[in-house]
C-alpha positions as CSV (number, residue, x, y, z in Angstrom):
1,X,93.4,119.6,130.6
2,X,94.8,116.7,128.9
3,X,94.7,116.6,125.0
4,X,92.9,113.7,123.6
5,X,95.2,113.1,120.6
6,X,97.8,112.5,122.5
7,X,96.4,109.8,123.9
8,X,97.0,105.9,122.8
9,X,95.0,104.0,120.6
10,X,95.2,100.6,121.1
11,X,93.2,99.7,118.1
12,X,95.1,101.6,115.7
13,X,98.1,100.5,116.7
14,X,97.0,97.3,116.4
15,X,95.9,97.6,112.9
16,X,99.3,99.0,112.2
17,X,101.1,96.4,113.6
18,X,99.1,94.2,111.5
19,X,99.7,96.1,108.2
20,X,103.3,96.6,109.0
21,X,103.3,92.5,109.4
22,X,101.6,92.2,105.9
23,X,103.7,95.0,104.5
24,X,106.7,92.9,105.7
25,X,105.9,89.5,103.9
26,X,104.9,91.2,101.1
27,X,108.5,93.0,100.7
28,X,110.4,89.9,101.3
29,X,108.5,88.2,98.9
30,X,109.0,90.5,95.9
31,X,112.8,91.1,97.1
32,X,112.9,87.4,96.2
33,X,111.2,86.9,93.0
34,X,113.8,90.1,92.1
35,X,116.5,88.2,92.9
36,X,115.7,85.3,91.3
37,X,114.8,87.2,88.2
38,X,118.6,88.8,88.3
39,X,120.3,85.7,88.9
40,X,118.7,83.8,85.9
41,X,119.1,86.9,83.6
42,X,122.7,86.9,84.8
43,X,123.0,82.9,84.0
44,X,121.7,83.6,80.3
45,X,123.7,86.5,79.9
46,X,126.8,84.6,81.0
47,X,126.2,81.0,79.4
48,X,126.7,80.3,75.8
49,X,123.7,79.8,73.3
50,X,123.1,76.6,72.9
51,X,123.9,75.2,69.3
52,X,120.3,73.4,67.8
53,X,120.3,69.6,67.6
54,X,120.9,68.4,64.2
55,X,117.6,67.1,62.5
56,X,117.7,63.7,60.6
57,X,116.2,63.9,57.2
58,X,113.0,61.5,57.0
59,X,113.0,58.4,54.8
């Protein structure tokens, strides 16, 4: 007698292959806001304040 959980499930693995799809985007997305993050903090970190423009006094 063949055991029934053995057996493919076409439906579920479709629904994995569609969360594993979403999964996907959602990891490259965040591995790029990260890296944008880390270069900017590394720009501020690396750059000189900027000195504040001089104000003229007001007649």
């Amino acid at each position: 007698m063949k055991n029934p959980w053995a057996k493919k499930n076409p439906f579920l693995s479709m629904w994995f292959s569609g969360a594993n799809a979403v999964i996907g985007a959602t990891r490259g997305r965040a591995t790029a806001q990260a890296k944008r993050q880390a270069s900017t903090l590394l720009t501020a970190a690396l750059t000189p304040p900027r000195k504040p423009k001089k104000r003229r006094a007001r007649r």
